[in-house]
C-alpha positions in Angstrom: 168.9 171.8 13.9 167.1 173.3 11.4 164.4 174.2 13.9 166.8 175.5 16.3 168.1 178.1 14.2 164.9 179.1 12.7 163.7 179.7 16.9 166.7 182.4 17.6 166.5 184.3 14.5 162.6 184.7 15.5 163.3 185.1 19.3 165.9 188.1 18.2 163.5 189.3 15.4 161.4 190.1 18.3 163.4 191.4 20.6 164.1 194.4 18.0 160.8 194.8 17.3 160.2 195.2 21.0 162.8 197.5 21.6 161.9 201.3 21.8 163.2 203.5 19.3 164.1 206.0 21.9 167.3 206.6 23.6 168.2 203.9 26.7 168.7 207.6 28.7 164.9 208.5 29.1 162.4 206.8 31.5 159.3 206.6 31.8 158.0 208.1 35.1 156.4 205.6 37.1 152.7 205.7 38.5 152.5 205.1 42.4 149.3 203.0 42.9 147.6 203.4 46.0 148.2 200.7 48.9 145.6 198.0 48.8 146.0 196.8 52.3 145.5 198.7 55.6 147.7 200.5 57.2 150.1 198.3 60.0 149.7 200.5 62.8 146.9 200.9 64.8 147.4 203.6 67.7 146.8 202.2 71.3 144.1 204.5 72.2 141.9 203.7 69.5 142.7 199.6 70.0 141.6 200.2 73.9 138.5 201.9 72.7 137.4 198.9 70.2 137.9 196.4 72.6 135.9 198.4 75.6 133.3 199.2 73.0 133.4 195.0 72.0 133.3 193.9 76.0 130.1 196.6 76.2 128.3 194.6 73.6 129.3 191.6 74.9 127.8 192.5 78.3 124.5 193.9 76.4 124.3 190.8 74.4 124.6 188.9 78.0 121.7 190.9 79.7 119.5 190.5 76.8 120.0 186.9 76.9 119.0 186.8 80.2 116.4 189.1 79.7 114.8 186.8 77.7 115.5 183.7 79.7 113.1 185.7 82.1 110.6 186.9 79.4 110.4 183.0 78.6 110.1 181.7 82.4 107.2 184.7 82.6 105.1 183.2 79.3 105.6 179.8 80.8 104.4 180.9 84.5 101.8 182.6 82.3 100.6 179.1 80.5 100.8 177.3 83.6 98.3 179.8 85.4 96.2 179.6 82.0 95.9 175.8 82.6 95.6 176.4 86.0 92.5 178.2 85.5 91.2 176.3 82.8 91.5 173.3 85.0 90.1 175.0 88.4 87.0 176.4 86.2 86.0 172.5 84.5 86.7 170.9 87.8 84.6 173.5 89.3 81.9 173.2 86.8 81.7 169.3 87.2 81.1 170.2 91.0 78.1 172.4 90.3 76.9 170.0 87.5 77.4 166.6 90.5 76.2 169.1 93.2 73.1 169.6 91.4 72.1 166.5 90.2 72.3 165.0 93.4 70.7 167.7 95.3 66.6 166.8 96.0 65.1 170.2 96.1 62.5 170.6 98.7 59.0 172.8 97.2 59.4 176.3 97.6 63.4 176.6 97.5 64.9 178.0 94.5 68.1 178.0 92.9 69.0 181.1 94.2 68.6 180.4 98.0 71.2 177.6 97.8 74.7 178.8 99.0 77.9 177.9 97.3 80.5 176.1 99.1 83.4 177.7 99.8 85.8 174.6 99.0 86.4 175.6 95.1 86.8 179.1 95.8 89.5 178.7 98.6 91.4 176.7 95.9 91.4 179.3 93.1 92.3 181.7 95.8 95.2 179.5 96.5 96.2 179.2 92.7 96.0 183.1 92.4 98.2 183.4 95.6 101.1 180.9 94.3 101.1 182.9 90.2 101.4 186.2 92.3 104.0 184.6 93.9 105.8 183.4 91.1 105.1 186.8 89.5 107.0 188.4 92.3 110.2 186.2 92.4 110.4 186.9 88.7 110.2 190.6 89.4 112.8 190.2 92.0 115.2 188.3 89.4 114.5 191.0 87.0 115.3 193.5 89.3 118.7 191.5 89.8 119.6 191.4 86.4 119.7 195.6 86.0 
């Protein structure tokens, strides 16, 4: 009990203490702060406008994908044609190299007199044909995606 009393003679002691000297009358004016949230209306012009502006971007972001689908189908149409030709050249050269070494050369013919055959170059005709090919139908898909 001791305690207790002790505790509300301190509790009112400051309660006084805290208590302004000034007349209960006079208040303090009190300082508006500034609202920290936005405001709750959005006019329905403006909410149109972001979301056409949004599906725009959405379509850009569409078209660019595709875009670069293409641009990837092109380098790979592009390797392929690389390995094409890398493949058409070394099969070509083992020809020459077979060709030759299996050709007896009568005296008084020389290297340049003997024609070519016109086997290997039909086929890298035909392998420049099909990449123009290609070339075009990925033009015509491009075309399609504007």
């Amino acid at each position: 009990m001791l305690f207790r009393r002790k505790e509300s003679t301190d509790i009112n002691e400051i309660k006084e203490a805290m208590l302004p000297d000034e007349p209960a009358h006079i208040q303090e004016p009190r300082t508006v702060s500034a609202p920290t949230s936005a405001p709750l209306f959005v006019k329905v012009d403006k909410y149109r406008e972001i979301l056409s502006g949004i599906q725009e971007m959405k379509i850009f972001v569409s078209g660019t994908r595709q875009l670069f689908n293409v641009l990837h189908e092109l380098e790979t149409v592009r390797t392929d044609a690389i390995n094409i030709m890398r493949a058409t050249i070394q099969r070509l050269e083992k020809s020459i190299v077979e060709i030759d070494s299996e050709l007896l050369r009568p005296r008084g013919v020389g290297v340049s007199d003997v024609v070519q055959g016109n086997v290997e170059a039909q086929h890298l005709e035909d392998s420049l044909t099909e990449l123009q090919t290609q070339l075009a139908g990925l033009r015509k898909e491009l075309q399609e995606l504007k």
